[in-house]
N, C-alpha and C positions, 0 to 999 in steps of 0.2 A: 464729811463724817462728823454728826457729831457726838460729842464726848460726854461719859455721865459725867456725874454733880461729883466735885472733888472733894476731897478732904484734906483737911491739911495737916504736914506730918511733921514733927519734928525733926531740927535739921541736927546730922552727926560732927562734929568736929574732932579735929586732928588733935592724938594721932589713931582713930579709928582706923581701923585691919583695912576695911570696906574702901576708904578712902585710896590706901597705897596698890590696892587689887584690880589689876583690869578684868573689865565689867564684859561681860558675853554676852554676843549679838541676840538680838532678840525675834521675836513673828510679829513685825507690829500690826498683825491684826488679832491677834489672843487678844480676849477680854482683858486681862492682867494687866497687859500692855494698855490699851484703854484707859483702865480707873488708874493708874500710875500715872497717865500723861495727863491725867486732868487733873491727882494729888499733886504734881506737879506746878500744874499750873496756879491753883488753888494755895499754896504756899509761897507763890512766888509774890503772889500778890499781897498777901498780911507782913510780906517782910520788907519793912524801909528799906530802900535802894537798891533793891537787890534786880540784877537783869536778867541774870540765868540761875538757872539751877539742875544738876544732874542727878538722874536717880541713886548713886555712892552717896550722894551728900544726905538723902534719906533712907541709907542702910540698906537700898537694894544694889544689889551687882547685878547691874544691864545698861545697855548701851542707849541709853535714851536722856534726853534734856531736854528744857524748858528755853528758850529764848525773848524778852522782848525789851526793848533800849526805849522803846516808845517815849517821847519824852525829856529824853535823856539828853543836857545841855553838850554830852561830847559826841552826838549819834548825827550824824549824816546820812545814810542810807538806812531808812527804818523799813525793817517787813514784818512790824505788827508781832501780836505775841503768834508764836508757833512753838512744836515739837516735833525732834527730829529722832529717829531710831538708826542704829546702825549708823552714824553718818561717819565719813571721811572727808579727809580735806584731799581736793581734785586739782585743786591751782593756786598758787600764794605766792606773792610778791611785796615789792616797795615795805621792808622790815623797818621797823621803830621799835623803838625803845618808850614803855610808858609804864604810868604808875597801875596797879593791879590790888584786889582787898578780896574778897571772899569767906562769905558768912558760917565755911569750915573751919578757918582758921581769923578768928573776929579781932582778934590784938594785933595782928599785920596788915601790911602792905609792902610792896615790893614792884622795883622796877622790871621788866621782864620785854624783853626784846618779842613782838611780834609779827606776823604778816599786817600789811595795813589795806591789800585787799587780797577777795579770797570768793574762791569759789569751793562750795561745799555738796558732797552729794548725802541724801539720806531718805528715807521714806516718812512720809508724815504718817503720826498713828491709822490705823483702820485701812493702810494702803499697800498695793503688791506693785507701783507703778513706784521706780525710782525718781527723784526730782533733786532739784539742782538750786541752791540759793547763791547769789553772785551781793555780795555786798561791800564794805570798805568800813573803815576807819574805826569808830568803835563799835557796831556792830560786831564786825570781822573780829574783835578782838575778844569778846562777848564769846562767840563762837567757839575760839581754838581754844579758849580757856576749859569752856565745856565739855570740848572733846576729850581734850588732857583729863577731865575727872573721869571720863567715862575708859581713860587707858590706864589708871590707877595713877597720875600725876598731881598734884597739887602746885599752883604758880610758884611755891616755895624753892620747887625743881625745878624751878625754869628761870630763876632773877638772874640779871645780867649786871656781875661783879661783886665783890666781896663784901662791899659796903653798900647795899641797893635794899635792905630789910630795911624797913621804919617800923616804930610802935607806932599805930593808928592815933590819930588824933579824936575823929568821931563814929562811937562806937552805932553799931546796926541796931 
């Protein structure tokens, strides 16, 4: 399928309503859904470093995000930019502890314990066939982060121990 021409949206940060609110499942074949996954996409690319991006972080509530690590010196399993609707996490294992930053909240980072592989299900936009992503390391982590936005979470709610927040060094 492909996706119209995107536009790119301003991103919301914390502590945006949008952000703490779980996002509700979507028809990823609506048009809506459509020009969202490719606003999406379209955003993800004008912003330095960024690998994912969920539709909360541009003040929609729906279950939908941007993924792509492409590139990325801590990425091991790359599958390329996609978007996923609806997805859940189907299998997760071998948990780590790693540093995390996120262009909702641009003055932190934080260490936050995740899966370090993972199997994911969701439907790509314009599609009624479920599909399955199997990836590792930082992808995998790319992923659950994204999820977390689209369940109303922020990495903030997930750091592992009391002293795991940093002031960011290099801003987005």
């Amino acid at each position: 399928m492909t996706l119209p021409e995107g536009t790119v949206l301003p991103v919301v940060q914390a502590p945006a309503t949008v952000l703490g609110t779980p996002s509700e499942p979507v028809d990823p074949t609506a048009p809506e859904i459509l020009q969202l996954a490719a606003d999406l996409l379209a955003t993800m690319r004008v912003s330095p470093g960024c690998v994912g991006l969920a539709a909360p972080q541009v003040g929609v509530a729906a279950q939908v995000f941007a993924v792509d690590v492409t590139g990325h010196p801590k990425a091991r399993t790359v599958n390329g930019a996609f978007v996923l609707c609806n997805a859940r996490i189907v299998e997760a294992s071998q948990w780590q502890k790693g540093r995390e930053g996120c262009m909702s909240v641009p003055d932190l980072t934080g260490d936050v314990k995740r899966a370090n592989r993972l199997v994911v299900a969701g439907y790509a936009p314009g599609s009624t066939e479920e599909m399955q992503i199997t990836t590792d390391a930082f992808e995998a982590r790319a992923l659950q982060h994204e999820i977390d936005h689209c369940a109303g979470l922020l990495f903030l709610d997930r750091v592992a121990g009391a002293h795991a927040v940093y002031a960011r060094k290099v801003y987005l």
